[in-house]
C-alpha positions in Angstrom: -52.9 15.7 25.1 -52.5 18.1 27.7 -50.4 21.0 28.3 -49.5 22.0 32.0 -47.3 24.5 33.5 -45.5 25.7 36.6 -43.6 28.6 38.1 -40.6 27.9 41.0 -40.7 30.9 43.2 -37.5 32.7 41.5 -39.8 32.5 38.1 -38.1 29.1 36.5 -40.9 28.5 34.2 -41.5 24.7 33.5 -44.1 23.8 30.5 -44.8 19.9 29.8 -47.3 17.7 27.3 -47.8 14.5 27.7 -48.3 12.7 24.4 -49.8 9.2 24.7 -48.2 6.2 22.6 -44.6 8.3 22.2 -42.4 6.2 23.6 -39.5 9.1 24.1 -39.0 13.1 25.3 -38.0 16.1 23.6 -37.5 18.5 26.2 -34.7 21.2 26.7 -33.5 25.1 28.5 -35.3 28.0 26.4 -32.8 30.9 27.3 -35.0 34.5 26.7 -31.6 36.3 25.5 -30.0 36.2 21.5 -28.2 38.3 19.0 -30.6 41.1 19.8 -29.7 41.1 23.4 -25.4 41.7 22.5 -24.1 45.1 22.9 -22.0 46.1 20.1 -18.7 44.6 21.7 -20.4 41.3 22.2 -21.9 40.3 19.0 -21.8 36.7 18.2 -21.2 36.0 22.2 -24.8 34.2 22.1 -23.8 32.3 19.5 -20.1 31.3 21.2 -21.2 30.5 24.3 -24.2 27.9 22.5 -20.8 26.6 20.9 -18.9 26.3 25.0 -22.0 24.5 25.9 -20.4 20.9 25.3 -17.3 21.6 26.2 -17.3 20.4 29.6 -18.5 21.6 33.3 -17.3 21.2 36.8 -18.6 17.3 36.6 -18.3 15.8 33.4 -16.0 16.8 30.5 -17.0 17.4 26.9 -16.5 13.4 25.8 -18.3 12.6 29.1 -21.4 14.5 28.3 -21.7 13.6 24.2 -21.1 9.4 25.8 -23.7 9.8 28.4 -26.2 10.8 25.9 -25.5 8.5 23.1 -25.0 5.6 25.6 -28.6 6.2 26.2 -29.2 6.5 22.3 -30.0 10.1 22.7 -29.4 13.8 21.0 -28.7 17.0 22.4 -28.0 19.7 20.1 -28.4 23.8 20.8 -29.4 26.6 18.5 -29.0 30.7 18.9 -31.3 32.9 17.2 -31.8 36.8 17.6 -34.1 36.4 20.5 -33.4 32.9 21.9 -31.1 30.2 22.9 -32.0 26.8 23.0 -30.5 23.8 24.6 -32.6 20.2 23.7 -32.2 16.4 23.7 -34.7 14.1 22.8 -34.0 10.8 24.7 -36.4 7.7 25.4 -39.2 8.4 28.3 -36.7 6.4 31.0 -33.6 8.7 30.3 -35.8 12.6 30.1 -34.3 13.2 33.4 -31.0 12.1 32.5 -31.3 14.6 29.6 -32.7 17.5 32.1 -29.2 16.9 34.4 -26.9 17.2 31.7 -28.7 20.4 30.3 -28.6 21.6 33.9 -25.3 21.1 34.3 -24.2 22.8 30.9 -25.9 25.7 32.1 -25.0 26.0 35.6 -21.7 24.5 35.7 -19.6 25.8 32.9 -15.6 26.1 33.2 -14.9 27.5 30.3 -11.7 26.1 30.0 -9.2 28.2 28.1 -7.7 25.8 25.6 -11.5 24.8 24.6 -12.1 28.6 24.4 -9.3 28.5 21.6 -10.5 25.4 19.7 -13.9 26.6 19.7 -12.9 29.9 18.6 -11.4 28.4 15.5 -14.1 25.9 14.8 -16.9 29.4 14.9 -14.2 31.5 12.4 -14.8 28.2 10.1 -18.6 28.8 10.3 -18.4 32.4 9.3 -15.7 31.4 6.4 -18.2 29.1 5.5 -21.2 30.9 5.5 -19.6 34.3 3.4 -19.0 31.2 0.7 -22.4 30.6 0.7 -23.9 33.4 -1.0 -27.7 32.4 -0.6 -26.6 32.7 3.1 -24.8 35.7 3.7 -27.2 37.8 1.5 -29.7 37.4 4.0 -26.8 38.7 7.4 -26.7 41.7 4.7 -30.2 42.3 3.8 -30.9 42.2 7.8 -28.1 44.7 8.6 -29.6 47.0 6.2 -32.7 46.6 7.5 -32.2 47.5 11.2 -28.8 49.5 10.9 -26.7 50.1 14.0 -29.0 47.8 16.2 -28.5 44.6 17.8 -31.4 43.1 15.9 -29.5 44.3 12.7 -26.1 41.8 13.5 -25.5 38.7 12.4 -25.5 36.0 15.1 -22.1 34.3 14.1 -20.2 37.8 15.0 -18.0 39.5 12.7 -14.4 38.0 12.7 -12.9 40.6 14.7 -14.8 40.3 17.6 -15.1 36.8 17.5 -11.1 37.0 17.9 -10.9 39.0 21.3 -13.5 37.1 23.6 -12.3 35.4 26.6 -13.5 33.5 28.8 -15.0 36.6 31.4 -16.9 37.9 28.4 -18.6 34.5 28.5 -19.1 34.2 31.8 -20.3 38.3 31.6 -23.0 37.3 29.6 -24.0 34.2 31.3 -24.5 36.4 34.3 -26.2 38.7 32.8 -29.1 36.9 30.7 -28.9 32.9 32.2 -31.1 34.3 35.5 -33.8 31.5 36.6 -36.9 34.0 35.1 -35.0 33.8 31.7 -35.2 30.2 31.2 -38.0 27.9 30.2 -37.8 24.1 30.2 -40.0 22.7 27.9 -41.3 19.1 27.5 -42.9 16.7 25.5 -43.9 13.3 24.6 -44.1 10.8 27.0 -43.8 12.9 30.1 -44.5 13.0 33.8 -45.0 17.1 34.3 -44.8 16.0 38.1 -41.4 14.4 37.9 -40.2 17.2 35.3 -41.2 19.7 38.2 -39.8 18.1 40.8 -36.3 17.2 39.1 -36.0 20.9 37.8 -36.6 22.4 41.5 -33.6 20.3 42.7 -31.9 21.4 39.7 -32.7 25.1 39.6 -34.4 26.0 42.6 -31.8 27.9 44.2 -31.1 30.1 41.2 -30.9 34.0 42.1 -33.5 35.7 40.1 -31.7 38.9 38.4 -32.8 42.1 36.6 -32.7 41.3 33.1 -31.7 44.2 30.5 -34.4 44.5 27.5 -33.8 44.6 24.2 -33.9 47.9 22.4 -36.7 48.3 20.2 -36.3 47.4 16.7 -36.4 50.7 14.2 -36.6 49.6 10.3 -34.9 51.8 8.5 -34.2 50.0 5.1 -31.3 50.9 2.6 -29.4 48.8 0.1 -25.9 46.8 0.6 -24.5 45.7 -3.3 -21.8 43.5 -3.6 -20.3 42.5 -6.7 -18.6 39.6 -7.3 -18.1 36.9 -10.2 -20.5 34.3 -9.3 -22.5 32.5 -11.3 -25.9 33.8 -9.9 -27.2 37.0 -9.1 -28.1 36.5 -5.4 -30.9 39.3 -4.7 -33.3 39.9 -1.4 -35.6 42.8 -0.7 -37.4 43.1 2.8 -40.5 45.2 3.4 -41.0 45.9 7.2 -43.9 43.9 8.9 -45.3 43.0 11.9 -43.9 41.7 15.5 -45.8 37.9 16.3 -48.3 40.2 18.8 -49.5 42.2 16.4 -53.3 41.8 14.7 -52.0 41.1 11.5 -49.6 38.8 12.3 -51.4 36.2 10.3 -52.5 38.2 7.1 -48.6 38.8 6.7 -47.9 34.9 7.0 -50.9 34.4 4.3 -50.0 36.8 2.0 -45.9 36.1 1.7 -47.7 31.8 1.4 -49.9 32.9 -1.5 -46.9 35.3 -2.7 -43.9 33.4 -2.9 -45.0 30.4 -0.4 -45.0 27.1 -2.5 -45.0 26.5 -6.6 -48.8 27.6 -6.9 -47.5 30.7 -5.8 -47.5 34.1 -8.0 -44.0 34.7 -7.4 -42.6 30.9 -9.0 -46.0 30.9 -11.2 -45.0 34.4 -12.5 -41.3 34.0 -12.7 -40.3 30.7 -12.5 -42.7 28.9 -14.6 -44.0 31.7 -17.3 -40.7 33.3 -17.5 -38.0 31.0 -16.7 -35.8 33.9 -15.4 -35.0 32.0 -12.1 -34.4 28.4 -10.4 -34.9 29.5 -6.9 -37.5 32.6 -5.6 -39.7 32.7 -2.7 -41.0 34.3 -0.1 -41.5 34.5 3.6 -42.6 36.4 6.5 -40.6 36.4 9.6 -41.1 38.0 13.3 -40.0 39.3 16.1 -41.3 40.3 19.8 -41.4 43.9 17.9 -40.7 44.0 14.0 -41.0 41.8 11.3 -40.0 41.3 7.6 -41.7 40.1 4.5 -38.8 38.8 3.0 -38.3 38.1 -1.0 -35.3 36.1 -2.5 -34.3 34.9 -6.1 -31.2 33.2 -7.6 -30.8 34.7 -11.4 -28.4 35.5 -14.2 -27.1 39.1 -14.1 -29.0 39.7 -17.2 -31.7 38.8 -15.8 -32.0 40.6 -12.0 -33.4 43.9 -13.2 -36.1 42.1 -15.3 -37.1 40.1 -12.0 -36.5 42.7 -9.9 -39.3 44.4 -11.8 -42.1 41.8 -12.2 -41.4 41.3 -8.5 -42.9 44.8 -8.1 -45.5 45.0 -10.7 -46.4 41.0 -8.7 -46.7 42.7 -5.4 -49.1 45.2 -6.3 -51.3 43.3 -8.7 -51.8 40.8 -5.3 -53.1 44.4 -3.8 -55.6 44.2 -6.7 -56.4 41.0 -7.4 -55.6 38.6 -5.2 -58.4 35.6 -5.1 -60.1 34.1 -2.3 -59.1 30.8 -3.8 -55.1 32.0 -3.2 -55.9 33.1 0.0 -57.9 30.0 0.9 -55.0 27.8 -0.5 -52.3 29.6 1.7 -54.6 29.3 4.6 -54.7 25.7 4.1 -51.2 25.3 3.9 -50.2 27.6 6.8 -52.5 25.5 9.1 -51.2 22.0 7.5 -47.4 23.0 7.9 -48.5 23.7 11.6 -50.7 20.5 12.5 -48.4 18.5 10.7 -45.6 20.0 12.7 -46.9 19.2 15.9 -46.7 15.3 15.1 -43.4 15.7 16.2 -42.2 16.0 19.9 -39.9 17.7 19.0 -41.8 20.4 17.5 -44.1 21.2 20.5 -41.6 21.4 22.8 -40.3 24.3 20.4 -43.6 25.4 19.4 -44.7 25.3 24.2 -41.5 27.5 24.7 -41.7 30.5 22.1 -45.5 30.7 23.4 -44.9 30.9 27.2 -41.7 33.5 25.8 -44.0 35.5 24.0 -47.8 35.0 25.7 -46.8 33.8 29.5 -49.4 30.6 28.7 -49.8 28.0 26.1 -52.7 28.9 23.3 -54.7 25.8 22.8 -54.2 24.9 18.6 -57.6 25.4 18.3 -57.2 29.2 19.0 -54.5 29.1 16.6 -56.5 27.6 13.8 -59.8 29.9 14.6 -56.9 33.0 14.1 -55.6 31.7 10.8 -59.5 31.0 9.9 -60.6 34.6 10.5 -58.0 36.3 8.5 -59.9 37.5 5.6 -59.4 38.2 1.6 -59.9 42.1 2.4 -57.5 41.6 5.1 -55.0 40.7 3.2 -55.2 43.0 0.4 -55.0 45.8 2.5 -51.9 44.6 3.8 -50.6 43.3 0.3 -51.4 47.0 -0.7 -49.4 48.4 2.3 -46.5 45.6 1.3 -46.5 47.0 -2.4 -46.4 50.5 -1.6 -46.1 52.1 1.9 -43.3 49.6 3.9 -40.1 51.2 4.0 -38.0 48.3 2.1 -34.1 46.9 2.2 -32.5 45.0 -0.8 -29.2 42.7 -0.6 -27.9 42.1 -3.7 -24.7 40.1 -4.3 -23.0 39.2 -7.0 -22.4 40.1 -10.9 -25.2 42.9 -9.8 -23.1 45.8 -11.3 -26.0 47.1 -13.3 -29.2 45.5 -11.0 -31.4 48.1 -10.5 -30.7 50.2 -7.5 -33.3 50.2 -4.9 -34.5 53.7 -5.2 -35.5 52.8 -8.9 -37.4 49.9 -7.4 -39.2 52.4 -4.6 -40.1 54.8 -7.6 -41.4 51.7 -9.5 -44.0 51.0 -6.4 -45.5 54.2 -6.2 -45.6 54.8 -10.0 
């Protein structure tokens, strides 16, 4: 297999790898621009405009562009994140570049029509109805806006209602033109590919693009602070985030080892602790996610509310025994599955198109696996203690808690309970 990559003169950047015996394509637009890019008046824009993406262009309307896919058997789908927006298809090798000229077309040839504007408007205020009824969800918009308050990075993606309400269609076409430039966008391709025919397709297709002075992102400032909503549910719903490090920082991959052997799987100490020993919850786990220039080690549980301040507790009194004790046959373990759950993943085309795109957004190149797995490798048992003891003690935190929380323990007990 073998990655290779190329730069049109306005800074399009094209990444492709071929993968013999695949007999189809996953390939799609990365768009360098999410949540974290709105300004306050625009939040949940990304996230509407990914929505106006198949509702028609200048050339094809929006039944036109679901038929020409499926005709061909295809899928094309989008996602928004806080820092991207993605629009992919996977289609058999003979109808990639059919795939590429839709996707082009959704992204250069918009209309925005106003009636779809209003249907698509409804269909979004749905998804946020929806996701505020699921409470293993919304927890997580809430622990995240008490993370990073009054920052972009700090919004949900959907939008709040309100604002979803007022945009029309130059507020979409205001953000297009302000983030959709040619040196924000990154096709990515993979599986049975021809990078020649990919490049030459995508200079036809985006060649002439204008290149345009992108705004940055303002940097990400964890702050922490607790958001506590009660409400008669069955379960406790409770998250707590310690602040940890951006994907370019050295210990990027002690923080993804430590929240595996934490929380990561049912080995872990968290469901061991808890879970088994206890039986004080069905669900806990945890994770750690990034950003270009923050992350989160992130810690949920679903519980009675009996039983949150009892879990709450051993949560803490967990965290800082890992500082202690934690084995080289946990770390080992969580090393194992962190580098399985990422060779694994990359059986799938799908998946290293993904995996091709977030490294040219975030390195400029592609880092061979191996370089990955030598990283992962050379993370170290003390390595991760120290930052399991800075975890336990020293992040500034944020908790969510929703539900019959009432008399959960408030977050400033918790902090107490870490340095005690």
């Amino acid at each position: 297999m073998t990655v290779q990559t190329a730069t049109l003169p306005n800074g399009f950047r094209i990444v492709t790898e071929d993968m013999p015996g695949l007999q189809s394509v996953s390939l799609g637009i990365w768009v360098t621009a999410g949540g974290r890019h709105e300004r306050p008046e625009q939040n949940g824009i990304a996230h509407f405009l990914e929505h106006m993406a198949f509702k028609g262009t200048k050339t094809r309307s929006a039944l036109r562009i679901a038929e020409e896919i499926e005709d061909a058997g295809g899928y094309i789908n989008a996602y928004t994140s806080r820092e991207v927006t993605a629009y992919y298809a996977r289609m058999l090798a003979p109808d990639a570049g059919l795939a590429l000229n839709v996707i082009a077309d959704i992204l250069r040839n918009p209309v925005f029509d106003p009636a779809e504007i209003e249907t698509e408007r409804h269909v979004i205020l749905q998804e946020i109805g929806q996701a505020h009824d699921t409470p293993d969800d919304v927890v997580f918009d809430w622990l995240q806006e008490k993370a990073y308050p009054g920052q972009a990075i700090g919004r949900t993606i959907l939008g709040e209602q309100e604002r979803v309400r007022a945009f029309q269609r130059d507020d979409l076409a205001r953000f297009v033109d302000e983030h959709y430039g040619p040196d924000q966008l990154i096709l990515s391709a993979a599986g049975s590919v021809d990078h020649d025919a990919i490049v030459a397709q995508a200079t036809a297709l985006f060649g002439d693009m204008t290149p345009r002075q992108a705004s940055a992102a303002d940097a990400a400032r964890f702050a922490g602070g607790e958001s506590r909503r009660v409400k008669d549910l069955e379960q406790a719903h409770w998250a707590l985030a310690f602040e940890g490090p951006g994907y370019r920082d050295p210990s990027f991959y002690s923080a993804q080892i430590y929240s595996l052997a934490l929380g990561g799987g049912m080995s872990s100490r968290l469901f061991q602790e808890i879970r088994e020993k206890r039986g004080l919850c069905y669900t806990i786990f945890a994770q750690s996610g990034a950003y270009a220039d923050t992350g989160m080690t992130t810690i949920y549980a679903g519980t009675s509310g009996e039983e949150v301040g009892d879990l709450a507790h051993i949560t803490i009194d967990e965290m800082k025994r890992a500082a202690e004790d934690m084995s080289q046959v946990e770390i080992d373990r969580a090393r194992a599955q962190m580098k399985a759950g990422l060779l694994m993943g990359l059986e799938s085309s799908s998946s290293r198109a993904e995996r091709m795109a977030r490294m040219i957004q975030i390195w400029g190149r592609v880092p061979p696996i191996e370089d990955t797995v030598a990283k992962i490798d050379a993370v170290t048992l003390d390595d991760v203690r120290r930052f399991a003891e800075a975890q336990a003690v020293k992040a500034p935190a944020a908790m969510a808690l929703y539900g019959p929380v009432a008399g959960a323990p408030a977050l400033s007990e918790l902090e107490a309970r870490r340095v005690a």
